[in-house]
C-alpha positions in Angstrom: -20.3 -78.3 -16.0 -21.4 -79.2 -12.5 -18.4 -81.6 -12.7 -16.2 -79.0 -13.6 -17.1 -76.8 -10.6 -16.8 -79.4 -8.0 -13.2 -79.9 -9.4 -12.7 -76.3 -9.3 -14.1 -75.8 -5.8 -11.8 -78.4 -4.5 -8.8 -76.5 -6.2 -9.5 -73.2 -4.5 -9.5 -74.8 -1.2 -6.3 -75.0 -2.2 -5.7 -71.4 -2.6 -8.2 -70.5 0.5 -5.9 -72.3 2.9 -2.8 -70.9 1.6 -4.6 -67.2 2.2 -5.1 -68.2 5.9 -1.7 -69.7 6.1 -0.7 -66.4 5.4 -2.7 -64.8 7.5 -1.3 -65.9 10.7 1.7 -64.4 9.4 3.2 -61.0 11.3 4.7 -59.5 8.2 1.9 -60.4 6.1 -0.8 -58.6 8.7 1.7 -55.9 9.0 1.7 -55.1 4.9 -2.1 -55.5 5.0 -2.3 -52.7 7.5 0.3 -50.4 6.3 1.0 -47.9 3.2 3.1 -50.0 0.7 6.8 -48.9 0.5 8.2 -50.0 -2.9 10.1 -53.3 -0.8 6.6 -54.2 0.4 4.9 -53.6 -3.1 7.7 -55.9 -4.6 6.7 -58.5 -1.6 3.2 -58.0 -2.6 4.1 -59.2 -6.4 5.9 -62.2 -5.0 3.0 -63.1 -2.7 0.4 -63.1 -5.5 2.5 -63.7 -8.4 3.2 -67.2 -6.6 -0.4 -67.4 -6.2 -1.4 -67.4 -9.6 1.3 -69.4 -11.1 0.0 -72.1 -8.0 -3.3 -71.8 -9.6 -2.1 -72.3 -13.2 -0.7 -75.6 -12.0 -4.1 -76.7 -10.3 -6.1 -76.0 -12.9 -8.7 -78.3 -14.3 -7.5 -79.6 -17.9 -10.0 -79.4 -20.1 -9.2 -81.5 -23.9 -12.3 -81.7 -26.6 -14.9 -80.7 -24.1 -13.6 -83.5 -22.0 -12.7 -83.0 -18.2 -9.3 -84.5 -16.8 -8.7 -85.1 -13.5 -5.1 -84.6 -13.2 -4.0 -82.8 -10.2 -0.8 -81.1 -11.2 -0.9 -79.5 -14.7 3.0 -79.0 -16.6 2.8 -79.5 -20.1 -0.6 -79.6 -22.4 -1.6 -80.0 -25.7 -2.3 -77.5 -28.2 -6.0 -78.2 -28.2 -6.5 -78.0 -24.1 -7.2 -75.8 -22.3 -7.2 -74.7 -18.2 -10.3 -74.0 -16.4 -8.4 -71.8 -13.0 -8.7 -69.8 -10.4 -5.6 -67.5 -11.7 -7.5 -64.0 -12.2 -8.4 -64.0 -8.3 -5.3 -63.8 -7.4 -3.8 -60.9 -10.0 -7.4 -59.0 -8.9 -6.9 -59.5 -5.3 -3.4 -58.3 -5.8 -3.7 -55.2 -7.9 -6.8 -54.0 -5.3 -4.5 -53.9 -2.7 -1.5 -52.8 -3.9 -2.0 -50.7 -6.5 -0.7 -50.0 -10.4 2.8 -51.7 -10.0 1.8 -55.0 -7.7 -1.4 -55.5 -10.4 0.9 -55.0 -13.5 3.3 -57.4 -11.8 1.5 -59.9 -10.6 -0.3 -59.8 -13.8 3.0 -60.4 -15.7 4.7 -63.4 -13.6 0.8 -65.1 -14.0 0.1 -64.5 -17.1 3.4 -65.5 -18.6 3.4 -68.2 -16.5 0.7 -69.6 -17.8 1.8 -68.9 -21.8 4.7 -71.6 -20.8 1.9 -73.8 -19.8 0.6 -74.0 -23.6 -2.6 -74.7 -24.9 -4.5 -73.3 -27.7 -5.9 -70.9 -25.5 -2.4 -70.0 -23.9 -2.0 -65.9 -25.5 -5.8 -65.0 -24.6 -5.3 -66.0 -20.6 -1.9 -64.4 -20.8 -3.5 -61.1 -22.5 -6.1 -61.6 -19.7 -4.3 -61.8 -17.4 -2.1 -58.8 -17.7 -5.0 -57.0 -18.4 -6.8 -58.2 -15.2 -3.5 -56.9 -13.7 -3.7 -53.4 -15.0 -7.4 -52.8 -14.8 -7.5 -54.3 -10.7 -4.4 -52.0 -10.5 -5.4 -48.9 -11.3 -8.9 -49.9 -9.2 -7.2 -50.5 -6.5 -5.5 -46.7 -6.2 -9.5 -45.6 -4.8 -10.2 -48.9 -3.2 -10.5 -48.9 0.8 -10.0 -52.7 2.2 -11.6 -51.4 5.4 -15.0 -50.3 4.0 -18.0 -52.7 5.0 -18.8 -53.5 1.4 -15.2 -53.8 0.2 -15.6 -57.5 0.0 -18.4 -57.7 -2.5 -16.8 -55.1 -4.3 -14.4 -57.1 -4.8 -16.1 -59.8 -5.7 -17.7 -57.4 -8.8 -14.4 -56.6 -10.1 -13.4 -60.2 -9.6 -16.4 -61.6 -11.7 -15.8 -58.5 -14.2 -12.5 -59.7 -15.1 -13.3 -63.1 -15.3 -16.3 -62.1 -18.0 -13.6 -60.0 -20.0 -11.1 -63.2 -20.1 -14.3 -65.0 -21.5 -14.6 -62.3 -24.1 -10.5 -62.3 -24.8 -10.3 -66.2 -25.1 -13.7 -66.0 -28.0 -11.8 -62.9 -29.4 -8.2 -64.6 -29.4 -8.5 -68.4 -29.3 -8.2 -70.2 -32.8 -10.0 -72.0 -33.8 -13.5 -70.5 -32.3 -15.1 -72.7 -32.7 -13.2 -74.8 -29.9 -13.2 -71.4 -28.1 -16.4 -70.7 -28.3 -17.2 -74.5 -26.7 -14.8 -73.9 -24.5 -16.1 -70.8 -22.8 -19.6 -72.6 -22.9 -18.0 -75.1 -20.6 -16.0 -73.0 -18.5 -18.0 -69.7 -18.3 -20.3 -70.3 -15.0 -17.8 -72.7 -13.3 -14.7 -69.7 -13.4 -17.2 -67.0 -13.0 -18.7 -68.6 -9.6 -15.5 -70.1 -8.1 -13.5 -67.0 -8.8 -16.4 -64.7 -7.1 -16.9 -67.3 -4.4 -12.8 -67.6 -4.0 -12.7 -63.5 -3.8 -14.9 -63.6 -1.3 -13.6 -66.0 0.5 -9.7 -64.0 0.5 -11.5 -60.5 1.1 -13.1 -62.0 4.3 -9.9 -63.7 5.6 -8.5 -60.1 4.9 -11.3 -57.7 6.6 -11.2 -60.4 9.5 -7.4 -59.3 9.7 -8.3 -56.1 10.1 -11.0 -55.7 12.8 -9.2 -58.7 14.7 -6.1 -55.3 14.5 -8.7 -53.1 15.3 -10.1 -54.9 18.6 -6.7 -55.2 19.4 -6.1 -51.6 19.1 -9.2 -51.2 21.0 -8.5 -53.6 23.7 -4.7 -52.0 24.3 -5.9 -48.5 23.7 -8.5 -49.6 26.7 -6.3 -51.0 28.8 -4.1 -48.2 28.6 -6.3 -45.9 30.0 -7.6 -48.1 31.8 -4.3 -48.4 33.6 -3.4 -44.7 33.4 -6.6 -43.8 35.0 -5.3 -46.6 37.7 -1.9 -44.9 38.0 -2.8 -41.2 38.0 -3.5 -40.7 41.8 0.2 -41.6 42.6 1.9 -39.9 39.4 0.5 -36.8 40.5 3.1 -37.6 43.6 5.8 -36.8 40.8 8.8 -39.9 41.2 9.6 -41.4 44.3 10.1 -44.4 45.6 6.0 -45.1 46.9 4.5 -43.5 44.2 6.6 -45.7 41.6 6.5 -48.7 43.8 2.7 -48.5 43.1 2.6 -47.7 39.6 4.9 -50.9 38.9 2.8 -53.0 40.9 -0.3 -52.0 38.3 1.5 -52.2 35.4 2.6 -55.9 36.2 -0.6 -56.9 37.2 -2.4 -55.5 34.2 0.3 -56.2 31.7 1.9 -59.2 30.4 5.6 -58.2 31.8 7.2 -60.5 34.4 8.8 -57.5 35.9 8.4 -53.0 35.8 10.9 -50.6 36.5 11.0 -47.3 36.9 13.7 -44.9 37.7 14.6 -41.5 38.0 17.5 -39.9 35.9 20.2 -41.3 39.2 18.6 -44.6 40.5 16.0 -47.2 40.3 13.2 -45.9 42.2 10.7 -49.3 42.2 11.4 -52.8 40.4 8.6 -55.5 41.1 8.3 -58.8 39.7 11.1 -61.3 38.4 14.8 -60.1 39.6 13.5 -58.4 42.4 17.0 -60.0 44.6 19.3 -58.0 42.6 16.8 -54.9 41.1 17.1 -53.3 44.6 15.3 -49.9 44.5 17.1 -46.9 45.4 20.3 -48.2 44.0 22.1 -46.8 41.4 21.3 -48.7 38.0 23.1 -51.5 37.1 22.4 -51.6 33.6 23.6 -49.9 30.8 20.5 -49.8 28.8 19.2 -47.7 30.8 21.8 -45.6 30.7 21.5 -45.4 27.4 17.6 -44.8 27.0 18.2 -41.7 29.4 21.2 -40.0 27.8 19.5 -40.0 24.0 16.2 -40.3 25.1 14.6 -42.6 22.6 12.8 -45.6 23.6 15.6 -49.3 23.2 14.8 -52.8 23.1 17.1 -55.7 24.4 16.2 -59.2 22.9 18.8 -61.6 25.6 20.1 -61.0 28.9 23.6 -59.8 27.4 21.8 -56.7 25.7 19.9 -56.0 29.5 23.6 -55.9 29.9 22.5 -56.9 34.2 25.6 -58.5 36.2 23.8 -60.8 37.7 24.6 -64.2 36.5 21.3 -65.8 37.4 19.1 -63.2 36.1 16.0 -64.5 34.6 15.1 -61.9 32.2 15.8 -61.9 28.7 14.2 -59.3 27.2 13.3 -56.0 27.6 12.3 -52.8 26.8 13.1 -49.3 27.9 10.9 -46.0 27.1 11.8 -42.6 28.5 9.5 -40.7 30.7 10.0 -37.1 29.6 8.4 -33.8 31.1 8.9 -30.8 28.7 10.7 -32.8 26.2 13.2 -33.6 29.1 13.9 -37.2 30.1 13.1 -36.9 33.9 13.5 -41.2 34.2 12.3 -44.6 32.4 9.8 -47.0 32.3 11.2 -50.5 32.2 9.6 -53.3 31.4 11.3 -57.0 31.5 10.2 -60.6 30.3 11.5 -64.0 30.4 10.8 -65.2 27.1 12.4 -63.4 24.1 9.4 -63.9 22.2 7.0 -62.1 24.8 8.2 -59.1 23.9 5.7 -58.2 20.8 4.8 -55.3 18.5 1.7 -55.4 20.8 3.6 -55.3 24.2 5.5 -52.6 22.7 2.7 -50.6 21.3 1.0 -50.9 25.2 4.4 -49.7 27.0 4.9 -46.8 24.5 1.4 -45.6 24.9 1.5 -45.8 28.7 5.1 -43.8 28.6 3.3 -41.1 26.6 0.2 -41.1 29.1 2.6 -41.2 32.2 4.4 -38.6 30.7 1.7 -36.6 30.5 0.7 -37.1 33.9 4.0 -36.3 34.9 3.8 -32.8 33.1 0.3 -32.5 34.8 2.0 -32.9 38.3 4.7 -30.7 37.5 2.4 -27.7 36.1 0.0 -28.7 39.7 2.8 -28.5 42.1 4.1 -25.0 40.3 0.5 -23.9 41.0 0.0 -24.7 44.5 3.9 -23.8 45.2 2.7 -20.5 43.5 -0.4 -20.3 46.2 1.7 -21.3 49.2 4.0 -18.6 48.2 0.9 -15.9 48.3 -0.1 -17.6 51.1 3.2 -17.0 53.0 3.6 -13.8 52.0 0.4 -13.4 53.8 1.3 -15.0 56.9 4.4 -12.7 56.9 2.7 -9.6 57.6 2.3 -8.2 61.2 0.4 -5.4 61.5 2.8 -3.0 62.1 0.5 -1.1 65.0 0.5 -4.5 66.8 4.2 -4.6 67.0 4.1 -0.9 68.1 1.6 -1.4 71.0 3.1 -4.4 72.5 6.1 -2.8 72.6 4.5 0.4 74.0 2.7 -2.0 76.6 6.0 -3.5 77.7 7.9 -0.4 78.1 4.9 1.4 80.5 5.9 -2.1 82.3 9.3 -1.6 82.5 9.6 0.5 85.5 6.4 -0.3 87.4 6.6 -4.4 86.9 10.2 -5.3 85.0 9.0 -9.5 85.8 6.0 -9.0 83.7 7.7 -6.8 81.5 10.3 -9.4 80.9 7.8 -12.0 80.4 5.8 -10.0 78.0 9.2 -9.3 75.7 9.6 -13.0 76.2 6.2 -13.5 74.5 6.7 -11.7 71.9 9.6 -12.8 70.9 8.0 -15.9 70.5 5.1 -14.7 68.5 7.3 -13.3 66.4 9.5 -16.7 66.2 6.2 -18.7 65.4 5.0 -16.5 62.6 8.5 -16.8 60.9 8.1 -20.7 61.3 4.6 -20.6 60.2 6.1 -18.3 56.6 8.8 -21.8 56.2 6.2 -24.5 57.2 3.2 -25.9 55.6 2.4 -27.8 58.7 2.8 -27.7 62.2 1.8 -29.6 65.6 -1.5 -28.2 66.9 0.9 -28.0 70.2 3.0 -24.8 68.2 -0.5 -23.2 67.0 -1.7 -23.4 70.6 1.6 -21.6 71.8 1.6 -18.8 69.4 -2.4 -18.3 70.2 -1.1 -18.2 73.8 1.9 -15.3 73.1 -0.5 -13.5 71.0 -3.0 -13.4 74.1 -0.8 -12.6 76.4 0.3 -9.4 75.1 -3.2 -8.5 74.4 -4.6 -9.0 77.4 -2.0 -6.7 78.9 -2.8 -3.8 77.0 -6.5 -4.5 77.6 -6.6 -6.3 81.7 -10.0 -7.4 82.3 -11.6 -6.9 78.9 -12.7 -11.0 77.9 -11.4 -14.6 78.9 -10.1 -17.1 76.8 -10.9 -20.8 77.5 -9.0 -24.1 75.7 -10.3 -27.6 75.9 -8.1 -29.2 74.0 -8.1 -33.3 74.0 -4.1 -34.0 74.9 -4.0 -36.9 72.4 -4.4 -34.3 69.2 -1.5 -32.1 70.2 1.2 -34.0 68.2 -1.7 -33.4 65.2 -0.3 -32.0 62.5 -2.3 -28.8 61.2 -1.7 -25.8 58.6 0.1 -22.7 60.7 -1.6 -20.1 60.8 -5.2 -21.7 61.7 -6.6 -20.7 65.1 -4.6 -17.1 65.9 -6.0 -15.4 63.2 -9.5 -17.1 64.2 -8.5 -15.4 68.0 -7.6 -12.3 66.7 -10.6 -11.6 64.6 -12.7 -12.2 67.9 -10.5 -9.9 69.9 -10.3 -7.3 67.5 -13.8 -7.6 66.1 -16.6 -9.4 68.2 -15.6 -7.1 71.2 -15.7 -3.5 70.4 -15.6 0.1 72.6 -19.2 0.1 71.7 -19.8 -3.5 72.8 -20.1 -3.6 76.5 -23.4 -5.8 77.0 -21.6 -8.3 78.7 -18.0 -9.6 79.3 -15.8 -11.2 76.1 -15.0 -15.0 76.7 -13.3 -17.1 73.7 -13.3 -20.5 73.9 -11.7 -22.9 71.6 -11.8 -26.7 71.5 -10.0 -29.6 69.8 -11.6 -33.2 69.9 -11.8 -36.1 68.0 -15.4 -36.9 65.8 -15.3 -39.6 63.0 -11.9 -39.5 62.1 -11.4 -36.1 62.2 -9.9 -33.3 64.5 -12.4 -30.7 65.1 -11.3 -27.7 65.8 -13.8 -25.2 67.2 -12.9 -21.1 67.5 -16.2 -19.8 69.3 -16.9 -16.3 71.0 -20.1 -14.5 72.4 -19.3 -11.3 71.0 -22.0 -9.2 68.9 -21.5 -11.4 65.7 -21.7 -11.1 62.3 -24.2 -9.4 60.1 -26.0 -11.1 57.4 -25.3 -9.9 54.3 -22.0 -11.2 54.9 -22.0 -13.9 56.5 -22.7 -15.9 53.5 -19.0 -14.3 52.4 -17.0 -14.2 54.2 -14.3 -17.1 54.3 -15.0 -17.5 50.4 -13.8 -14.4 49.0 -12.7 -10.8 50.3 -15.2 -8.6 51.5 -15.9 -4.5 51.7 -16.4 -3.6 55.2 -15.4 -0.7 57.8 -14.3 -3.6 60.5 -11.9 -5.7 57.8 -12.2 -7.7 54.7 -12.2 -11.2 55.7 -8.7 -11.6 54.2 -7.8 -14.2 57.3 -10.9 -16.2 56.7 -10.6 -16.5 53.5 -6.4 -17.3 53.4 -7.3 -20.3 56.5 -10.2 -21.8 53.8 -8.1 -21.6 50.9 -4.9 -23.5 52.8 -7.3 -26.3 54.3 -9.1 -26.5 50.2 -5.5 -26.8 48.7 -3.7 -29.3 51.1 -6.9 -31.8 52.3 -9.2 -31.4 49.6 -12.9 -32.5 49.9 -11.9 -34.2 53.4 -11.4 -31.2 55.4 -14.3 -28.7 56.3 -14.8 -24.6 56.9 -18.0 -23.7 58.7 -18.7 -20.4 59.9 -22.0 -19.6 62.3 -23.2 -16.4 63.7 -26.0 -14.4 65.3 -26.2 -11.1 66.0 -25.5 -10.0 69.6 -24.5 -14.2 70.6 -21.7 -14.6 69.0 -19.7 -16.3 66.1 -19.0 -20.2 65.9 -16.2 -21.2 63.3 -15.8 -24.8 63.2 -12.8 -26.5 61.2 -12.7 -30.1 60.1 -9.5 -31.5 59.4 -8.7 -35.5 58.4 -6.5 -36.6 61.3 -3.2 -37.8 59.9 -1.1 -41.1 60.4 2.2 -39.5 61.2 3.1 -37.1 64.0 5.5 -34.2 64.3 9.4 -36.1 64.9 9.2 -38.4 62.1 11.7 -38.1 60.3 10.6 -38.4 57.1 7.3 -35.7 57.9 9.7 -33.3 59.3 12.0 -33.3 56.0 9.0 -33.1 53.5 7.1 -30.1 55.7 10.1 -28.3 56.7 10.7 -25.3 54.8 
């Protein structure tokens, strides 16, 4: 007996190493993982109907309680027998693919092994059907990927192999030679069969967490890369923002070269073929073409289906996924290798989950540059509106000028047509120089201080270097107004009104500093006021609140709003801004803030 399972053990090796074989195959994994079609179910009979007519042939002959050692069993007597491994594979079979794979792989084993002869040759056939059958209809309710599901397994293995026992006493004639038989061949078949079973289930668990880490790794570095890509995405597509999106991708991935264009031109290409994948050219090939007019994702396996008129490209593979915002294919992601065989269900999987995410991100851009287009178009609307009493009383102040002092008068129309001129710029601009703030603070002053000679002083220390700086419109002439209209009332005559208001550099930044010595601002509202509208007799804070919300919107958390007051000192308002790289002329700053 112990013989007999040191012969047997050596036989499933056999078997074991034909399982791992298999393992390493990609159609094999991929019928593990997936629901069976009826093609895959009939590849599923072939695969383990081969398996137990191999283990019929390396059974262990066993003649008058005698144990052969022949390797390769053909042909035997009527009064041998085979001691085999042959029920693992029907059981293996029929738990993983169901009714139909057990039956048939039950069937091509079984009467595989009748051919074989022996007196025992209609009981292991019977058996073997029947392991078929019973593993079968198992195998409808068993899960592969449960924890236990190998020594499950191994149960229903062992099960089977104790009902063949029972089928050869039951079946075999004479019984007494059955009965001897099983004596001899009961624990080895039992053990090796449960040990074999064992042995598969693990090779086929192993299959499936190594797919699951997988998963897990690309699902990872997905994100991972998303999360890497999402601060220039939210650029929407143009040449920078792709530019560094393909530099990620090929650094993260295993392309040799990204793409990605718009619906009219490649917008980045980095990596391999960057000589002839010149950006902001109109594509050369006609794959993507073809991925933007039906909009489904295409694969190109040599350099002919790139279809790239370059003779010395080096790319010979490819893939090309749609980017798509509202169902609408805006552009494509590209991605390109050198070897044919790089291009994997895995790389595929990663570049259709990162189209899907950019996608998404693109759709996120969209729906945040509708919003703050939205807000700059309240915003606007706000900066449109003169008060029309303003408009009245300059013009009133001019024409009492007319007669008495037509030079000032003429310099005061003069002015206002250029207040006028700079709050129609400041409705079509998002930024300006400080330089054209300063000038429409300067109109505005002037014609107040006509109507009112004598009444405060304004002051500018402005450092000369900041005046190209590009700032919101709309910042510091409200700030003046308020002071002249509100820090200097009738009933305020404890001193004379002086403004002042400064620009310098601090850290990086261009402080910009609106200060007066008027009677202030009282403190229930202080704490308000530049945050929301308030109720008051004087105003409702609407200009504090609209210069806030700009700076919030366009700099984010680098830009500052500080307001300080004291009753019967004055009011401090103190603006941070980022300074920025480019000044008003450049070409490209002038085209993107123009309205």
């Amino acid at each position: 007996m112990i013989n007999l399972l040191f012969l047997m053990l050596e036989r499933v090796g056999i078997l074991v190493i034909v399982a791992f074989l298999l393992s390493r195959m990609k159609s094999f994994r991929q019928i593990i993982h997936n629901e069976h079609a009826f093609s895959e179910k009939m590849l599923l009979i072939a695969i383990f109907g081969t398996f137990g007519i191999i283990s019929n042939y390396t059974g262990v002959e066993i003649h008058n309680s005698s144990i052969s050692t022949q390797v390769w069993q053909t042909d035997l007597d009527y009064g041998s027998a085979i001691a085999n491994t042959r029920v693992m594979g029907v059981a293996i079979g029929g738990l993983f693919g169901g009714p139909l794979v057990g039956l048939g792989v039950g069937v091509i084993a079984g009467l595989h092994r009748l051919t074989l002869g022996g007196f025992t040759a209609v009981a292991c056939a019977i058996s073997t059907i029947l392991a078929g059958i019973v593993t079968g209809l198992v195998g409808k309710r068993f899960k592969k990927d449960e924890k236990n599901a190998p020594w499950r397994a191994v149960a229903i293995g062992i099960f089977m192999e104790c009902i063949q026992m029972g089928i050869i006493i039951a079946v075999a004639k004479p019984f007494e030679s059955a009965l001897e038989l099983v004596k001899i061949i009961s624990f080895p078949m039992i053990a090796v069969n449960g040990f074999g079973t064992l042995l598969f289930m693990l090779i086929i668990q192993s299959i499936l967490q190594e797919e699951e880490r997988t998963r897990a790794f690309q699902t990872h570095k997905a994100l991972y890369i998303a999360d890497l890509t999402l601060p220039f995405f939210r650029q929407g597509l143009n040449a920078h923002s792709c530019r560094k999106v393909a530099e990620i991708i090929l650094k993260w991935t295993n392309t040799d070269a990204v793409s990605i264009t718009d619906q009219h031109q490649v917008l980045a290409h980095v990596g391999v073929g960057s000589d002839h994948h010149i950006p902001m050219r109109s594509m050369c090939t006609r794959l993507t073409k073809n991925a933007l007019e039906h909009g489904r994702i295409l694969k190109a396996e040599s350099r002919e289906e790139i279809q790239c008129f370059h003779k010395n490209c080096a790319l010979q593979a490819a893939i090309v996924i749609p980017l798509k915002v509202h169902r609408k294919t805006v552009g494509t992601l590209k991605l390109y290798f050198t070897q044919t065989n790089q291009l994997d269900q895995v790389e595929q999987e990663l570049s259709e989950g990162l189209a899907k995410l950019f996608s998404t991100q693109l759709e996120l851009a969209e729906a945040e540059l509708q919003s703050k287009l939205l807000k700059d178009a309240e915003i606007k609307a706000l900066q449109a509106q003169v008060h029309p009493h303003f408009l009245f009383n300059a013009i009133n102040t001019i024409s009492a000028l007319y007669r008495s002092e037509p030079e000032k008068a003429r310099k005061l129309l003069l002015k206002l047509g250029a207040f006028f001129r700079s709050n129609l710029q400041g409705a079509r601009q998002m930024l300006i120089p400080l330089q054209k703030e300063l000038e429409h603070v300067e109109a505005y002053l002037s014609l107040e201080q006509a109507r009112y000679p004598g009444k405060y002083t304004v002051s500018l220390a402005i450092d000369p270097s900041l005046e190209e700086v590009l700032i919101p419109p709309f910042t510091l002439q409200p700030l003046v107004e308020n002071a002249i209209r509100h820090a200097f009332p009738k009933s305020f005559a404890k001193r004379k009104g002086h403004v002042t208001i400064r620009a310098f550099k601090q850290n990086e930044k261009m402080i910009l500093i609106t200060e007066d010595n008027g009677k202030g601002i009282p403190g229930g509202l202080l704490g308000s006021l530049g945050k929301e509208n308030v109720t008051s007799t004087e105003g409702t804070g609407t200009a504090l609140s609209n210069i806030r919300k700009r700076i919030e919107e366009i700099y984010g958390p680098d830009a500052a709003f500080h307001i300080e007051s004291e009753r019967d000192v004055g009011t401090k308002i103190v603006i941070m801004l980022p300074l920025s790289q480019y000044k008003w002329g450049d070409r490209h700053v002038e085209g993107f803030y123009s309205g």
